[in-house]
C-alpha positions in Angstrom: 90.8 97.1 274.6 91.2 98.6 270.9 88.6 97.6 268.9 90.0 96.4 265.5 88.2 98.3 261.9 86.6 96.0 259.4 88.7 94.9 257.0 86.8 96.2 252.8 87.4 94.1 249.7 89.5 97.0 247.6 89.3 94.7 244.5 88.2 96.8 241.5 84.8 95.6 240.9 84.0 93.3 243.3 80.8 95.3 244.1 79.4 95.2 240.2 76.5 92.9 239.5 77.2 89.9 237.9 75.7 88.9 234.6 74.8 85.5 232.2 76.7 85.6 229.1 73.5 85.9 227.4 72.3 88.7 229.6 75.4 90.6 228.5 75.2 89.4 224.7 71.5 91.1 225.0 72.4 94.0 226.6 75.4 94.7 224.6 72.7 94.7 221.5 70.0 96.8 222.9 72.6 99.3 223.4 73.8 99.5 219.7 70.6 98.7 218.7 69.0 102.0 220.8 72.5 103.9 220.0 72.7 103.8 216.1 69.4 102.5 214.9 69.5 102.8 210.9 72.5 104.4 209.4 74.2 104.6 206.0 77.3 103.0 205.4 79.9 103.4 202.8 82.4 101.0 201.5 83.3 97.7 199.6 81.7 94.7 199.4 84.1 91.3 200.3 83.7 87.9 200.4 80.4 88.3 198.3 79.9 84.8 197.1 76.3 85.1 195.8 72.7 84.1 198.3 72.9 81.2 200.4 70.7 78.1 200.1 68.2 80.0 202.5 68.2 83.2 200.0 70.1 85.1 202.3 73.3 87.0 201.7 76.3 87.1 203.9 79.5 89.3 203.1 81.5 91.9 204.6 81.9 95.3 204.0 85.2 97.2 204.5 87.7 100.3 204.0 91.1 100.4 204.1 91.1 100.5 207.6 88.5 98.5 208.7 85.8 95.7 207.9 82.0 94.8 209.1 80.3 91.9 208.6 77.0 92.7 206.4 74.0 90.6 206.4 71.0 90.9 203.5 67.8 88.8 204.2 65.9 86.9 201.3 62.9 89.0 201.8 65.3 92.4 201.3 67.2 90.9 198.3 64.3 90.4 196.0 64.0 93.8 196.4 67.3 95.9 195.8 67.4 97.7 192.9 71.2 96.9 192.7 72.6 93.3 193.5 75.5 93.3 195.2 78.6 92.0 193.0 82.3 91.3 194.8 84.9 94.8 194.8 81.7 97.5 194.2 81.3 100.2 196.2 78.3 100.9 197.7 76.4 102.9 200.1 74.3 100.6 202.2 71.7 101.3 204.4 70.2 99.4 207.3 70.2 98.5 211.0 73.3 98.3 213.3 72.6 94.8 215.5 74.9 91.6 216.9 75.3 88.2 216.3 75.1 86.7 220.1 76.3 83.2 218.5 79.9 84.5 217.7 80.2 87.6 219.5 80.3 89.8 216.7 78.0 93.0 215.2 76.9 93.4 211.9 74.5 95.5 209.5 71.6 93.9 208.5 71.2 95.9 205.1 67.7 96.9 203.9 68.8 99.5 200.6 71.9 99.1 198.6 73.0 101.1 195.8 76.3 101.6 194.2 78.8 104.7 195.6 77.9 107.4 193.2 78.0 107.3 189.0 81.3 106.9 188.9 80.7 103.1 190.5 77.9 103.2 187.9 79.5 103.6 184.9 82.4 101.3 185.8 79.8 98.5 186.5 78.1 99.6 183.4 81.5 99.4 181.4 82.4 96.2 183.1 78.3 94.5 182.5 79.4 95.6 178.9 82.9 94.2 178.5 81.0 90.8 180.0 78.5 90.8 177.0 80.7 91.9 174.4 82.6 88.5 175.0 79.9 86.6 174.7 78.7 87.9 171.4 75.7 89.8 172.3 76.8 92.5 170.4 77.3 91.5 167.2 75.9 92.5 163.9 75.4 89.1 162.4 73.1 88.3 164.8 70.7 91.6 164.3 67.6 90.9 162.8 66.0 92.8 160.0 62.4 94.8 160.5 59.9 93.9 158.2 59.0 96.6 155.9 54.8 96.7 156.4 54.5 94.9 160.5 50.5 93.9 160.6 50.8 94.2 164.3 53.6 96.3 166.8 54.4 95.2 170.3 55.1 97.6 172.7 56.6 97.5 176.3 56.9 100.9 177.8 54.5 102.0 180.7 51.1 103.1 180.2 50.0 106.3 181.5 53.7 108.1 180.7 53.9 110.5 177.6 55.7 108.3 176.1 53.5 105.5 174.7 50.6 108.9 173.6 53.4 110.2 171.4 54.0 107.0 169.9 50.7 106.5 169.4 50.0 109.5 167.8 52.9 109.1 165.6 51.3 105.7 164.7 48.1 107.8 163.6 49.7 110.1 161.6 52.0 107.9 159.5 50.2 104.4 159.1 47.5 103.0 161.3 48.4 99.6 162.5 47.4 97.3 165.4 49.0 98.1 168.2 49.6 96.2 171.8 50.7 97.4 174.9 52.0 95.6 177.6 52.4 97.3 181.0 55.4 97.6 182.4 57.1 99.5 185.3 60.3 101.5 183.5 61.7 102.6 186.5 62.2 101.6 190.4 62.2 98.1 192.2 60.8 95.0 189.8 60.9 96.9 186.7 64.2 95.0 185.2 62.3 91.7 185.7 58.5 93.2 184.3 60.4 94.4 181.1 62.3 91.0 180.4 59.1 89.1 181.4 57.2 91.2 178.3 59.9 90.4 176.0 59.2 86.9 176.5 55.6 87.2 176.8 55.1 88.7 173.2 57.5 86.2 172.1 55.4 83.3 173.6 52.5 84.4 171.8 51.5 81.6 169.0 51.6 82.7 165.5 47.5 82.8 164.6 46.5 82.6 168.4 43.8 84.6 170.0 46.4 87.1 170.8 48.2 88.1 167.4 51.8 87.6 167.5 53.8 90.9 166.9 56.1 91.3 164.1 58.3 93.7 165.8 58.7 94.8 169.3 59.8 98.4 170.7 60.7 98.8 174.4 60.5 102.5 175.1 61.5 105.0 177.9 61.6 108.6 178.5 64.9 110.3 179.0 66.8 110.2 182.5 69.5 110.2 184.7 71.8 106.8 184.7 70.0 105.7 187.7 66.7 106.4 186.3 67.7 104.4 182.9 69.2 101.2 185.3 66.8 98.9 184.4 67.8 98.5 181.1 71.2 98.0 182.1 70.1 94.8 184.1 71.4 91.4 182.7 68.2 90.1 182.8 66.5 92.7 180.5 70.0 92.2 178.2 69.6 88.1 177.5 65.8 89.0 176.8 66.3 91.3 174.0 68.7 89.2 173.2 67.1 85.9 172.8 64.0 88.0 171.5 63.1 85.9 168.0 60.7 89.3 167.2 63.1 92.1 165.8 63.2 94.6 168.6 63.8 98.2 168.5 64.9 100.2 171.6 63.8 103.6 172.3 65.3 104.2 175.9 66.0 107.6 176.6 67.2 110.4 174.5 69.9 110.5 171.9 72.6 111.0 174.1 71.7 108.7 176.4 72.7 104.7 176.2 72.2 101.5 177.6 72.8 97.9 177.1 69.5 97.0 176.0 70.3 99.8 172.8 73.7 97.4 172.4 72.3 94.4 171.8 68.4 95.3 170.1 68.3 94.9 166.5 68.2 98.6 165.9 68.3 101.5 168.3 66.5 104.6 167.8 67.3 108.0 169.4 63.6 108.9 170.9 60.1 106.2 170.9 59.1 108.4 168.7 61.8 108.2 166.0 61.1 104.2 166.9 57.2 104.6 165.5 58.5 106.2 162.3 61.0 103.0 162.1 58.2 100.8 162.8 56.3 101.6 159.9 56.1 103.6 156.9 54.3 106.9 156.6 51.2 105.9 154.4 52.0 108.8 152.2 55.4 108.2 151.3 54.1 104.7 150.0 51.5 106.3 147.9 54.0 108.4 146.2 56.5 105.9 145.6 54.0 103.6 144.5 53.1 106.5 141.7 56.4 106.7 140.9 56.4 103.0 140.2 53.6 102.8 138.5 55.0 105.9 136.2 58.4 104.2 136.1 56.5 100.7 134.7 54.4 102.7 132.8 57.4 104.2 130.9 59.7 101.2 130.8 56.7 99.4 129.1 56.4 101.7 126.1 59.5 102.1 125.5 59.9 98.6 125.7 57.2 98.1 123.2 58.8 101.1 120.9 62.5 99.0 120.9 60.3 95.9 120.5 58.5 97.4 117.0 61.6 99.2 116.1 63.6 96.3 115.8 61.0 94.0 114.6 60.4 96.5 111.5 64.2 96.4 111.0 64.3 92.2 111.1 61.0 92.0 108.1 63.2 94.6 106.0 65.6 91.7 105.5 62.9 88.9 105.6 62.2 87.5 101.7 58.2 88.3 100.8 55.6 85.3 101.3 54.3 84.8 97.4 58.5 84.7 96.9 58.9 81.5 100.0 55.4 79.6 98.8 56.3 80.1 95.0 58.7 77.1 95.0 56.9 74.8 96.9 53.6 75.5 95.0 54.9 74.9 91.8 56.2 71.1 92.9 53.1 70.7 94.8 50.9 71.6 91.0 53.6 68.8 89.0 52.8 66.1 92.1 49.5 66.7 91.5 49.7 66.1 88.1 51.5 62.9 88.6 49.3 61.6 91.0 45.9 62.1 88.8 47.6 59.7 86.5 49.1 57.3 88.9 45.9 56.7 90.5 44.3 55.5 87.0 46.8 53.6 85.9 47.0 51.5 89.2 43.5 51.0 88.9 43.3 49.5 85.5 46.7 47.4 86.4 44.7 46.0 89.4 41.7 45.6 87.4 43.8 43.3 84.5 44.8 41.2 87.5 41.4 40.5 88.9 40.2 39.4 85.3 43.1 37.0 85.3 42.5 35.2 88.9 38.9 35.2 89.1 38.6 32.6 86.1 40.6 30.2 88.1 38.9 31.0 90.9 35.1 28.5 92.1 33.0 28.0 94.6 32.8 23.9 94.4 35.8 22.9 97.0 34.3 24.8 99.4 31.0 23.4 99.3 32.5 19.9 98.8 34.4 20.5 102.4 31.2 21.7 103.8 29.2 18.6 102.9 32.1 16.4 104.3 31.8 18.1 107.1 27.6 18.0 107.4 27.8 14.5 107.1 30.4 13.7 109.8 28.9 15.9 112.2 25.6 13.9 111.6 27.4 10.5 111.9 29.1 11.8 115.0 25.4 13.3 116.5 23.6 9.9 115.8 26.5 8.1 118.1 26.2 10.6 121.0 22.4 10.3 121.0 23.3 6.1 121.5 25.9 6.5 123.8 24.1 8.3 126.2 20.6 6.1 125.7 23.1 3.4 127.0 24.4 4.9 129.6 21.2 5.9 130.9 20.7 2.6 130.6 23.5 0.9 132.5 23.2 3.4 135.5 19.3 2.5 135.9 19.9 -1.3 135.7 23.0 -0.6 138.7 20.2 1.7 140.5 17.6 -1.1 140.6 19.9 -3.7 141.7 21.1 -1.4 144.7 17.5 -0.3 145.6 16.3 -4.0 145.1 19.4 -5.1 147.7 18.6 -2.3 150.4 14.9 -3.5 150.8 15.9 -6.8 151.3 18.5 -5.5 154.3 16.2 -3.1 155.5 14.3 -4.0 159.0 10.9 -3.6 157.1 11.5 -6.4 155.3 11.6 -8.5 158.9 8.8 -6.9 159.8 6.7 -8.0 157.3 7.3 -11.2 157.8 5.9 -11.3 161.6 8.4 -9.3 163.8 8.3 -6.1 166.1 10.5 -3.6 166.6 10.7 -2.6 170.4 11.8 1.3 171.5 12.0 3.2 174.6 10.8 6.5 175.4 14.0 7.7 174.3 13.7 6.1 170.5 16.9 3.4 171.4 16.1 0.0 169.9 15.6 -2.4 172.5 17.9 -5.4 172.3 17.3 -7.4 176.0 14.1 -8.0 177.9 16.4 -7.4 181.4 17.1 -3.5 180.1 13.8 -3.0 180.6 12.1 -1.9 184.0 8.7 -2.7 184.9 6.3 0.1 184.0 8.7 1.8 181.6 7.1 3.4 178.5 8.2 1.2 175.4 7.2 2.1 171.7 6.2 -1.4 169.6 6.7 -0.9 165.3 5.1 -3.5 163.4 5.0 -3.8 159.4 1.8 -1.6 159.4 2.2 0.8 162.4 3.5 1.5 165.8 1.9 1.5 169.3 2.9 2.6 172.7 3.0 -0.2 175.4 4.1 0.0 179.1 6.0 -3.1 180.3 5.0 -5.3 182.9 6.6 -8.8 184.8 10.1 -9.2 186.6 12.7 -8.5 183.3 15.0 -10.9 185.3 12.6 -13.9 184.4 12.6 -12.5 180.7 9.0 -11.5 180.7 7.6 -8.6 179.6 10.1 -7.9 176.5 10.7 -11.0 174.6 7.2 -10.6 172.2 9.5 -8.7 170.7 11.7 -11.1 170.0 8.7 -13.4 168.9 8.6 -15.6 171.6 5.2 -16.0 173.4 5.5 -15.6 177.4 3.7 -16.7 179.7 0.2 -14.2 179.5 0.1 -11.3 181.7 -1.6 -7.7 182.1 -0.3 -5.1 179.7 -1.1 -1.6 180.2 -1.2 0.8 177.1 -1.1 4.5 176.4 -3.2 6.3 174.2 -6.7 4.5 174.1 -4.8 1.3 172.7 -5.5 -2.1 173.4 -3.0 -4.8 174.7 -0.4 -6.2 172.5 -0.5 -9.8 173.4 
C-alpha cells in the first residue's frame, strides 16, 4: 500500500514569528533609531504655531516632495539660538525616532539654525519691516545725549578688547565713572543677558547705592551676521527701545548693521568712536572755554566802548547843571523872602487876637461848677454812708430772728428740757423700742453729753428702749461700754 506524502502549508509566511503591536512599534524604532542616529535635515518649517502649554514645540518640516513631523522639547527650546518662525528654512539637527501612539516617525530636534545667510537676511529684512511698522524707528522718538554724562553704562563683555579700548579712550579724553555690566555678546542666552542689562541700568534709582547712568553704550566687536545675531533678536530690539537712558550702539564695524543700531538713539561705527560720543575730550573743552572767555572778554569792552561812546554823545546835547538849577533857585531865594515876612506878620495878627479874647476870658465859672459839684458829691456821700448803716441793720435784725427760730426747732432745745436722744451703732435715730434687739449697742445724747448703752429686756414688751422716750420701765440690768455707769 502507497504511503501518501505529508501535505506543507505553502502560504507565504506562515512560518514567520508572530509579534504584539507594541513589539513591532518597538522594534520598528530601534531600527531607525540604530540606523540614522543624529542627522541634519534641511527644509521648511509648517504648521509652526508657537510652544504648547507644556513648552514643547510641534510642527512639520517639509520639501516639495515630502514632509516630516518635527518635535522640539521645552528643555532644547530655551536653548536655540534661532526660534523657529512659520515658512523659514532651516537646517535642523537631531535624532531620527517614532511616535508608537500614531504610527508615525519624527525628528526630535536638538540645534536649529536658519538655511544659510540668504534665510538670514530675509528674516533680518522681514524682523525689520515688522518694527518699522510699529514705529521703532522713528526719529521723534530718539533721545538726546547729554553733553557732560557724570556716569556711562556699558554692556559689552568683559574680558574682549572691546571694553579696554573703550576704556582707554575714556582715559585719554575725559575721565568719568564708568560701569560694566557683563554680558555674553555672542552664542546661546546672550540676546536675553543683553536686554536684561538694558533694563537693569534702567531699574537703577536715581541717587541709589548704584548711580544711575546718564547714557548707556552696548558694544561689540565686528563679525559675521551670525556672530552679530543677538542684536538682531526682538528681545534685545524692545529693550533699547523702551530704554528711558539714551543709548548708543557700537555693534560691529562700520559696515556692519543691526536692529539694535535702528532703533538706539545714535549709532556709532566702532565702541570706540561710541567713547568719543559719550563724552568730550577734556581738551577741546579747555580751549573752547578760552575761546569763550576771550569772546566775553571782547564783547564786554566793546560793549563798554559803545556804551561811553554814546553816552559822551547824549551829555553833548544835555543843557549844563548851574543853567537847570538857575531857575528854580532864583524862585526858591523870592519864596524865601516872602516867607520871612509871612511868618512875622501871622504872629503879630495872632498875637492882636489873643489880647482881644483873653480880657473876656475868667476863671470864676469854673470854680463855681466845681463847688456845685463838691457839695453834691458830699450830700450824695453822707446818704450812702446811711443807707448802708441801715441796711446792715435790717439784714442783722432778719439774721437774729432766723437764728433765734432755728434754736427753738433744733433737738437741743428738747434736750434741755429732760429728753434723750437714742442711736444705734450705725448713728440712725432710734424711733421704736421693738427695732431694737436685746444686747445691741445703742448710743444715748443728753443736753450735756452722750454715752454708750447696750440694751437689755424683750423689745416686744417695750422695755429696754422707751427711757428714751421718757417713760420709766419697769427697772432692769443695763450693761454699758466704756467704764460707764447705768443709765437708769
Amino acid at each position: 500500500m502507497a504511503s501518501t506524502p505529508p501535505t506543507s502549508d505553502a502560504r507565504p509566511g506562515a512560518n514567520a514569528p508572530e509579534f504584539s503591536v507594541s513589539e513591532l512599534s518597538g522594534a520598528i524604532k530601534r531600527a531607525l533609531e540604530d540606523g540614522f542616529g543624529y542627522v541634519r535635515l534641511r527644509g521648511e518649517i509648517s504648521g509652526y504655531r508657537g510652544p504648547h502649554a507644556s513648552g514643547h514645540c510641534y510642527f512639520a518640516l517639509k520639501d516639495d516632495r515630502a514632509k516630516i513631523e518635527a518635535v522640539i522639547w521645552k528643555g532644547s527650546f530655551g536653548r536655540l539660538r534661532f526660534k523657529p518662525e512659520e515658512g523659514m528654512e532651516v537646517v535642523a539637527q537631531g535624532k531620527i525616532t517614532t511616535f508608537p501612539g500614531s504610527s508615525k516617525y519624527q525628528i526630535v530636534i536638538e540645534q536649529l539654525e536658519p538655511a544659510g545667510a540668504g534665510a538670514l537676511m530675509a528674516l533680518l529684512e522681514e524682523r525689520k519691516r515688522k518694527f518699522a511698522a510699529e514705529g521703532l524707528f522713528e526719529e521723534a522718538r530718539k533721545k538726546p545725549r547729554p553733553f557732560l554724562p557724570k556716569v556711562v553704562g556699558i554692556v559689552t563683555s568683559p574680558t574682549g578688547a572691546v571694553i579696554r579700548d573703550m576704556l582707554h579712550g575714556f582715559n585719554e579724553r575725559f575721565p568719568t565713572c564708568v560701569l560694566l555690566w557683563p554680558v555674553r555678546v555672542q552664542g546661546e542666552g546672550s540676546a536675553a543677558e543683553v536686554a536684561a542689562a538694558i533694563r537693569g541700568f534702567n531699574a537703577l534709582e536715581i541717587g541709589g547705592k548704584i548711580p544711575r547712568p546718564d547714557v548707556l553704550i552696548v558694544a561689540r566687536g565686528g563679525g559675521s551676521l551670525e556672530d552679530l545675531w543677538s542684536f538682531n533678536e526682538e528681545i534685545v530690539v524692545r529693550a533699547a527701545a523702551e530704554s528711558r537712558i539714551p543709548l548708543i550702539s557700537a555693534v560691529g564695524h562700520e559696515t556692519d548693521w543691526t536692529l539694535i543700531d535702528l532703533v538706539a538713539d545714535a549709532r556709532a561705527p566702532t565702541p570706540t568712536k561710541a567713547a568719543e560720543w559719550a563724552v568730550p575730550k577734556y581738551s577741546e573743552l579747555i580751549e573752547a572755554l578760552d575761546k569763550f572767555q576771550l569772546r566775553k572778554r571782547t564783547a564786554i569792552r566793546r560793549v563798554l566802548a559803545d556804551t561811553r561812546t554814546h553816552l559822551k554823545a547824549s551829555s553833548r546835547g544835555l543843557p549844563k547843571l548851574q543853567d537847570l538849577i538857575a531857575l528854580p533857585r532864583q524862585r526858591f531865594d523870592a519864596v524865601d523872602r516872602r516867607l520871612s515876612r509871612a511868618l512875622l506878620a501871622n504872629t503879630r495878627a495872632h498875637g492882636t487876637r489873643l489880647a482881644r479874647v483873653s480880657g473876656r476870658l475868667s476863671a470864676q465859672p469854673i470854680v463855681q461848677k466845681h463847688s456845685r459839684c463838691r457839695e453834691r458829691l458830699d450830700v450824695l456821700e453822707r446818704r450812702a454812708g446811711q443807707a448802708l448803716i441801715n441796711r446792715v441793720a435790717v439784714r442783722r435784725r432778719d439774721l437774729d430772728g432766723k437764728s433765734a427760730l432755728l434754736k427753738s426747732l433744733g433737738y437741743q432745745s428738747v434736750l434741755s428740757r429732760g429728753f434723750a436722744l437714742v442711736r444705734d451703732e450705725t448713728g440712725v435715730t432710734v424711733r421704736q423700742a421693738r427695732s431694737v434687739s436685746p444686747g445691741a449697742a445703742l448710743s444715748v445724747q443728753f443736753s450735756d453729753g452722750r454715752i454708750g448703752v447696750v440694751a437689755d429686756g424683750d423689745p416686744a414688751t417695750g422695755t429696754g428702749a422707751e427711757s428714751a422716750a421718757g417713760t420709766k420701765p419697769p427697772r432692769q440690768k443695763t450693761r454699758t461700754r466704756g467704764g460707764q455707769g447705768s443709765l437708769f
